[in-house]
N, C-alpha and C positions, 0 to 999 in steps of 0.2 A: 566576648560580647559581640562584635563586631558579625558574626555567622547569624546569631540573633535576631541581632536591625536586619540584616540582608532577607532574614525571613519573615520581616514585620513592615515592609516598606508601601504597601497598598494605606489608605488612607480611609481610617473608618471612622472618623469620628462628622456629622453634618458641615453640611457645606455653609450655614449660616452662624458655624461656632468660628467667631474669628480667628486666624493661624498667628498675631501679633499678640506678645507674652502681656506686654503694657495694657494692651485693651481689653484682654482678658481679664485680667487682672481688675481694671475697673468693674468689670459688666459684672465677676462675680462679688466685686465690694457693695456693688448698688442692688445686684440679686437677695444678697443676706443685710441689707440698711435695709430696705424698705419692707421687708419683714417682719423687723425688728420693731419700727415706726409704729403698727400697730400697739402694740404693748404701751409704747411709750406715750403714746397720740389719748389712748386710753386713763391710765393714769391722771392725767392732767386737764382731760376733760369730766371727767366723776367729781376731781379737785374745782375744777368752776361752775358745773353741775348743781353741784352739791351748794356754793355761793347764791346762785341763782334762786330768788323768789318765787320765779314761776313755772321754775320745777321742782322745789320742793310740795308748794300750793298743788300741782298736779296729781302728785305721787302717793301722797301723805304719808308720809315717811314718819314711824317712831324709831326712837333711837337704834333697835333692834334690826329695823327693816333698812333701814338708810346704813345699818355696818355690813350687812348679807348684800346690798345692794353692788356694793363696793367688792368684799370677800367674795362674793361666788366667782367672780371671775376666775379666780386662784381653787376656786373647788374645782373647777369646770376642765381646768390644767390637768391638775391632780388625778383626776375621773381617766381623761385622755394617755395617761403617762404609761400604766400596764401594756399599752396596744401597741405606742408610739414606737419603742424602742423594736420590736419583731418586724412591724411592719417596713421601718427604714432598711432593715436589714435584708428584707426582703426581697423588697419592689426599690430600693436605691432610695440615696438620698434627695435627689431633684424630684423624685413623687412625692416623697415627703414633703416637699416645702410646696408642691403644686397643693395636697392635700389638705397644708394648713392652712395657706391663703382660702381653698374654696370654704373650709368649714366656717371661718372668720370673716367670711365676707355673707355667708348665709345667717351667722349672726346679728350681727350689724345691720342688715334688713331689717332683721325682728324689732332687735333694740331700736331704730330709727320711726319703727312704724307701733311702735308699742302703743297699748290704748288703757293701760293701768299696770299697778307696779309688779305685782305676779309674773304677767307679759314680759317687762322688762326685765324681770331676776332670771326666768327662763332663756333671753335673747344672751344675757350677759354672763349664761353657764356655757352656750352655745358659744360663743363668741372666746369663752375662756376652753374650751377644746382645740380650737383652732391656735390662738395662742398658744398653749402649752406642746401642741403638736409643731409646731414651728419650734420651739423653744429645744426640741432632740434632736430636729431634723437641719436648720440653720448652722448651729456650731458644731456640729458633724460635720455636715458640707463645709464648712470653711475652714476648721481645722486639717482635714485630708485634702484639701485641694490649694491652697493657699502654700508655697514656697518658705519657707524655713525663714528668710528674711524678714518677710510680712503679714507673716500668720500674727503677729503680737497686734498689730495694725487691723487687720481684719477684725480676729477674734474680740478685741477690743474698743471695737468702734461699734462693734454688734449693741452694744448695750449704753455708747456713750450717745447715740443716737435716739436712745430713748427722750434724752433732754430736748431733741428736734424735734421729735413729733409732741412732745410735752409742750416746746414753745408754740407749736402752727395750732395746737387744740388752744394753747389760753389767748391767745392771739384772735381766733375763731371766735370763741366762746364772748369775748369780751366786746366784738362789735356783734355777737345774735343778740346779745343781752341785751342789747337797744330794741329789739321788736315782743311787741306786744301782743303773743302768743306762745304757742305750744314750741313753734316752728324754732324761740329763741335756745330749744336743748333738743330738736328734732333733727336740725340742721346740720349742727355740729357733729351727731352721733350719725348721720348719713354717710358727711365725708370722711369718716375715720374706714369705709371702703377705700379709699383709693391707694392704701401701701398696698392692701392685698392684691388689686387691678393692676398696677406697676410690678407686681411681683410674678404673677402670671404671665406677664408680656414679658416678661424678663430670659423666663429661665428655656425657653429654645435659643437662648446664644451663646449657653455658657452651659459646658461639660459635664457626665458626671465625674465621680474623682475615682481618680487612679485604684486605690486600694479597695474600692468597691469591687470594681471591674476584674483585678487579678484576683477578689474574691469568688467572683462570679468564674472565672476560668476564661474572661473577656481581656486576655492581656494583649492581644494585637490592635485594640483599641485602648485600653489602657497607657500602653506605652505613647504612643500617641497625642493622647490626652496628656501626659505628661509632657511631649516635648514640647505640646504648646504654651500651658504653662509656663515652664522657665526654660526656653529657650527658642522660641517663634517657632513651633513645632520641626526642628533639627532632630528626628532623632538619633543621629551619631554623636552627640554633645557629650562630653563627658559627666558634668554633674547629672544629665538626664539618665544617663546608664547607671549612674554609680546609686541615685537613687530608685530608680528602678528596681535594682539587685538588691537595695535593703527589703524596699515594700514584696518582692516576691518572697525573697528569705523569711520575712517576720511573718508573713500569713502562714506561707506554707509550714513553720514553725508553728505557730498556735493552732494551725489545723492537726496537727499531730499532739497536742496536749489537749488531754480533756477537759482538762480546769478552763478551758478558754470557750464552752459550749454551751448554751442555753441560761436562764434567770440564775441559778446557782452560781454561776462563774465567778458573780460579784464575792463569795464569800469560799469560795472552794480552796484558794493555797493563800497563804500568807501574803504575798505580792499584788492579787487581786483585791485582799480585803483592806491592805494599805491603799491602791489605788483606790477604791471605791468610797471608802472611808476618808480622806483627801478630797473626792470629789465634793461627796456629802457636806464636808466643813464649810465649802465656798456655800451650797444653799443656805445653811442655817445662817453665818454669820451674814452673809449676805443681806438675809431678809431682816433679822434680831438685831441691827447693828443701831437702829433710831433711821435710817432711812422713812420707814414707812410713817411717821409722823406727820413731814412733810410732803410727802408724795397722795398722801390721800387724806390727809386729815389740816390739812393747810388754813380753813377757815376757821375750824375749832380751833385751830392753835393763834392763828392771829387777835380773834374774838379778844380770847383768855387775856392777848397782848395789850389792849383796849383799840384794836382797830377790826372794827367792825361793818363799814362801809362796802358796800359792796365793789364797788369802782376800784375804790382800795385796792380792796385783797385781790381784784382782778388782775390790779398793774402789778403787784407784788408778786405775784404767779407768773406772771411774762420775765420779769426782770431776773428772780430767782432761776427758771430754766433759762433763760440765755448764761448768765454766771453758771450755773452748774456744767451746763455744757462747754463751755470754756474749760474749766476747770476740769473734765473727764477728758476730754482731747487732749490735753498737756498731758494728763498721766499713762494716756494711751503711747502718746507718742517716745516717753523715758519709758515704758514698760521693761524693751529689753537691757536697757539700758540701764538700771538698780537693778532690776530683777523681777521676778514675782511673791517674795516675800517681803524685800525691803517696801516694797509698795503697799502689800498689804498691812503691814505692821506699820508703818507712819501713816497711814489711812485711817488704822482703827484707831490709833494713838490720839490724833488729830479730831478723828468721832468722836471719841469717849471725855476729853477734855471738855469740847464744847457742849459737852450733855449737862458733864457735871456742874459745868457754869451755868448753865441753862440760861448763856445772855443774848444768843442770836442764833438763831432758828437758820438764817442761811449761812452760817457758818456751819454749820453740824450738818446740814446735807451738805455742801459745797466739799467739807472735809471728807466725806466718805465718797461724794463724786471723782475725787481726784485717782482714789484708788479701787475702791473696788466695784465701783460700776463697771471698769474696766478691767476686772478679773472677774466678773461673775460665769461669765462665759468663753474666758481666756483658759483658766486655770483647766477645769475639769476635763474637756477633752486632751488636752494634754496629759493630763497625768493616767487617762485611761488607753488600755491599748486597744488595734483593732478591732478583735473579736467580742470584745466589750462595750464599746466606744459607746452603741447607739442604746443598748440598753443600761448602759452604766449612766445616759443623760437623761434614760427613761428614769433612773429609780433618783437623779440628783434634781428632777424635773416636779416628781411628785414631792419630794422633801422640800424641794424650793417653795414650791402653792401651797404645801400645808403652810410651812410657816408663816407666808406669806396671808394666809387665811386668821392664823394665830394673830399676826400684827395687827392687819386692819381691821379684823375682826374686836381686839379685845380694846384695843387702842382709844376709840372714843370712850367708852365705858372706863378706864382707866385717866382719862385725861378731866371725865367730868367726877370721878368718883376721891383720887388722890392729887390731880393739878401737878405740881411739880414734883413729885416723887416718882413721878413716873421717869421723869428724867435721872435719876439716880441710883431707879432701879435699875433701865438701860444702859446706865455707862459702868455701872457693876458688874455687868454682865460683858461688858468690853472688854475690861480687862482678862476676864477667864477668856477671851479668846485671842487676844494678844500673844497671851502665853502658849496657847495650843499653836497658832502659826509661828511659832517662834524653835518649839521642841520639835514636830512633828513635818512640818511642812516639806519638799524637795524644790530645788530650784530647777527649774524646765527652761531658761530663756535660753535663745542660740542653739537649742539643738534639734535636731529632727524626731518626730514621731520617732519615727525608728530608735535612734539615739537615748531617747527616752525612757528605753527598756531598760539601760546598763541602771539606771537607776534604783532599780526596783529589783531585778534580776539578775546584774552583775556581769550583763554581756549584753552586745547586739546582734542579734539573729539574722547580721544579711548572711549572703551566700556568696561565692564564686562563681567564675561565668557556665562554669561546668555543669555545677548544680542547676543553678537558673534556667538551664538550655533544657537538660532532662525532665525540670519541673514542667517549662513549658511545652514541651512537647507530651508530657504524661496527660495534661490538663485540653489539651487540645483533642 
């Protein structure tokens, strides 16, 4: 390896990407947060939105209109998801995330300047492209760029963050609600621009990731990219090398198998259709878990509680996401540490219980925050390999929105039509998935992308420095 580094020793990667592993490391934790924020920021302002008097009174919302209000976001996802996955592939994954912020920031315009409710289902289908395009292009990036250590940390805060931008919207929401106007849900849907503004300013300081670049045939800058990552850009370091010679071996391996090439791939040999099918599980249970109850339908369900006040249910909405996000950070933080089944299987355990009892409402999101908010976006790039990665989050992206469409969609209708059976149909449905991650699941923690093959496929695809040397020089 060492003939290698001697012929990769010029320095390509920008002079404004810092060469310190620590700082990198932050700038790309705060590039993939505050993209996330979005989503989360969203959420939670629909939830006090929707509280609010004087946008209901604006909107006129029937029952139908006020669930599509909410749901299209999740259609908007869905609509994006076919495109998302070629295009990361493409054009890299740091355009992806420039990409998503522009589209989500060009909705959020709309939705902030809306002048009746059409306006605004149209702003918040636009606005749900954007999101859903982040949603491929964010845990890509951070999954391939993020060190073995702290990809569980990243990957996992990607979505625990959601409860932050969920607090600063009910937080927001709760003093516009003091003004008497338009401006009291105009306002707050303005500043849900600023994750996407912070994310654009973000991403000239921070890398694209390695296994893009030796996909592209860019390993003299890949390498690179790698030693600053985990090693203050040393590239003589040995874990830099050693990982290095996985990521060229595993590409240059799946570029030689077919099954690893275009939308098919996901279903072409047995190992892919485990992988993709595993991805798939985290959307569905993810969204069908009773999550969506509380995340969008919070005043319905407090009403039913006999607390109807609007103040009320404002503070309850603050309080609820600071507790949830407690409780997703702690699960993020044991991720590697039980695993990513044990986590998810005492998560669902924990959901399904508190459905069945149907006796506290932040118990049964607070239960499901601890775990799989924090695997929603942990698990499935993991268990997908390179060649698949971004289309395999293209197809668990649109699986995610539909059902996510299904929840909030049917959910009012179901809460005013059966009241608490609704809860018992949900936690009956928990258990059928208790048991699926319990038969089916693999365990991913501590090991590298690379590593993650033998899982699936029964071996690791690096190479020796021999090969690596011929690859690179074939590729050049």
């Amino acid at each position: 390896m060492s003939l290698l580094v001697t012929e990769m020793q010029s320095t390509k990667q920008p002079s404004c990407v810092p060469r310190r592993s620590s700082v990198l490391t932050l700038l790309v934790f705060l590039v993939v947060l505050v993209n996330s924020m979005t989503l989360g920021y969203d959420g939670n302002m629909m939830n006090s939105l929707m509280i609010l008097p004087s946008f209901s009174d604006y909107m006129h919302f029937t029952t139908a209109t006020q669930s599509l209000s909410s749901s299209i976001i999740w259609i908007g996802g869905a609509a994006i998801a076919p495109f998302g996955g070629p295009f990361v592939d493409k054009f890299g994954r740091k355009n992806g995330m420039l990409g998503a912020a522009v589209i989500s920031f060009i909705g959020i315009a709309l939705q902030g300047s809306s002048q009746n409710a059409a306006m605004f289902m149209v702003a918040r289908f636009i606005l749900g492209m954007g999101v859903g395009f982040g949603s491929i292009a964010c845990p890509t990036y951070a999954s391939e760029v993020a060190p073995t250590k702290y990809r569980a940390f990243l990957l996992g805060f990607y979505y625990d963050i959601w409860y932050f931008g969920g607090m600063i919207a009910a937080l927001i929401t709760y003093k516009t609600a003091e003004l008497q106007s338009a401006w009291s849900w105009r306002l707050p849907s303005l500043l849900q621009a600023i994750p996407s503004i912070l994310s654009v300013a973000l991403l000239p300081f921070v890398p694209e990731t390695p296994r893009w670049l030796v996909a592209q045939g860019k390993n003299e800058e890949a390498l690179q990219a790698l030693a600053i990552i985990i090693a203050d850009g040393d590239v003589t370091n040995t874990e830099v090398n050693m990982t290095y010679s996985q990521i060229v071996g595993t590409i240059a391996y799946e570029r030689e198998n077919p099954a690893s090439h275009g939308w098919l791939a996901a279903v072409k040999t047995p190992s892919n259709r485990r992988r993709t099918t595993l991805a798939i599980s985290v959307a569905l249970i993810g969204n069908l878990s009773g999550s969506a109850i509380a995340s969008y339908w919070l005043g319905t369900m407090l009403s039913q509680a006999g607390i109807s006040d609007t103040y009320s249910q404002l503070q309850i909405n603050i309080a609820l996401n600071v507790w949830c996000l407690a409780c997703a950070g702690t699960g993020t933080l044991i991720a590697d540490r039980v695993g990513r089944k044990m986590l998810a299987i005492g998560s669902l355990l924990f959901a399904l219980v508190s459905l069945y009892l149907v006796g506290a409402l932040t118990k049964c999101e607070c239960g499901y925050s601890f775990g799989w908010t924090t695997l929603l976006v942990m698990y499935p790039p993991e268990v997908l390999n390179f060649s698949l990665r971004a289309n395999g989050m293209a197809i668990y992206t649109f699986m995610s929105n539909s059902a996510s469409v299904f929840a909030t969609f049917i959910m009012p209708f179901a809460l005013n039509s059966i009241g608490w059976k609704t809860y018992m149909i949900n936690a009956s449905w928990d258990v059928l998935e208790v048991i699926f991650v319990a038969l089916f699941w693999v365990e991913t923690s501590k090991r590298s992308l690379e590593e993650i093959d033998e899982l699936f496929e029964g071996e690791i695809h690096s190479s020796n420095d021999n090969f690596v040397r011929q690859y690179v020089l074939r590729e050049a």
